[in-house]
N, C-alpha and C positions, 0 to 999 in steps of 0.2 A: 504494500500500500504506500502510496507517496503522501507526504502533508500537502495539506491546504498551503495557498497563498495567505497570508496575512497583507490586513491591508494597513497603512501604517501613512498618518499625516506629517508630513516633513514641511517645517516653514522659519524662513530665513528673513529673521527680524533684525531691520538696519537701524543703528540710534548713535548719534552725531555726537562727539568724542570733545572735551571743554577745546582743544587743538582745531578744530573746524572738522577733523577725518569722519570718516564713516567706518564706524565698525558691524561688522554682521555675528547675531546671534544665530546659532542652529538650535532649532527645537523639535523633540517630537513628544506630540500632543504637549502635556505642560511642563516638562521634563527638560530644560536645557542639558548638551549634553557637551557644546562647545563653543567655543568663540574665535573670528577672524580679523587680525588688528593690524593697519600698516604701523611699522616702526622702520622709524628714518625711510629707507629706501627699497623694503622688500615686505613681505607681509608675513605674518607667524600665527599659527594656527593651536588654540589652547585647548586642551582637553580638559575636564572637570577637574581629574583627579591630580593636575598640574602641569602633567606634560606637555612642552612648548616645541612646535616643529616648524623649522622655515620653510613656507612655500613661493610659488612662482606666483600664483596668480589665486584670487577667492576660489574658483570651482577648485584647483586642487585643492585648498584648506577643506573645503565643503568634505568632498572624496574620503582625504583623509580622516575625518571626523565621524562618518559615517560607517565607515570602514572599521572600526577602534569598537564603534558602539556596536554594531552586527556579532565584531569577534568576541567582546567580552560580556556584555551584558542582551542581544537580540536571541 
């Protein structure tokens, strides 16, 4: 027998940084599970638990985040 899909709401809330930046929250359903912040010149992707990874660009931060939440807690 195979599982079901789970269906599972993912939403990326933007909120303006005292700096002018734009930082994005990843949420699912009321659960934050990370955060995407530029610093200086590249952007660093946080996980709850503290873990901080540099990325290229938001959707890899997103990726990343998503990815972390499936393996250890989905």
């Amino acid at each position: 027998m195979s599982k079901r899909e789970k269906s599972v709401q993912v939403t990326i809330d933007e909120q303006k940084l005292p700096d002018g930046q734009t930082m994005s929250v990843l949420k699912i359903g009321d659960e934050t599970i990370g955060t995407v912040t530029p610093v200086e010149d590249r952007l660093e992707a946080q996980l709850n638990d503290g873990d901080v990874y540099r990325v290229k660009t938001v959707d890899e931060g997103v990726e990343l985040l998503l990815r972390d939440y499936h393996l250890h807690r989905g």
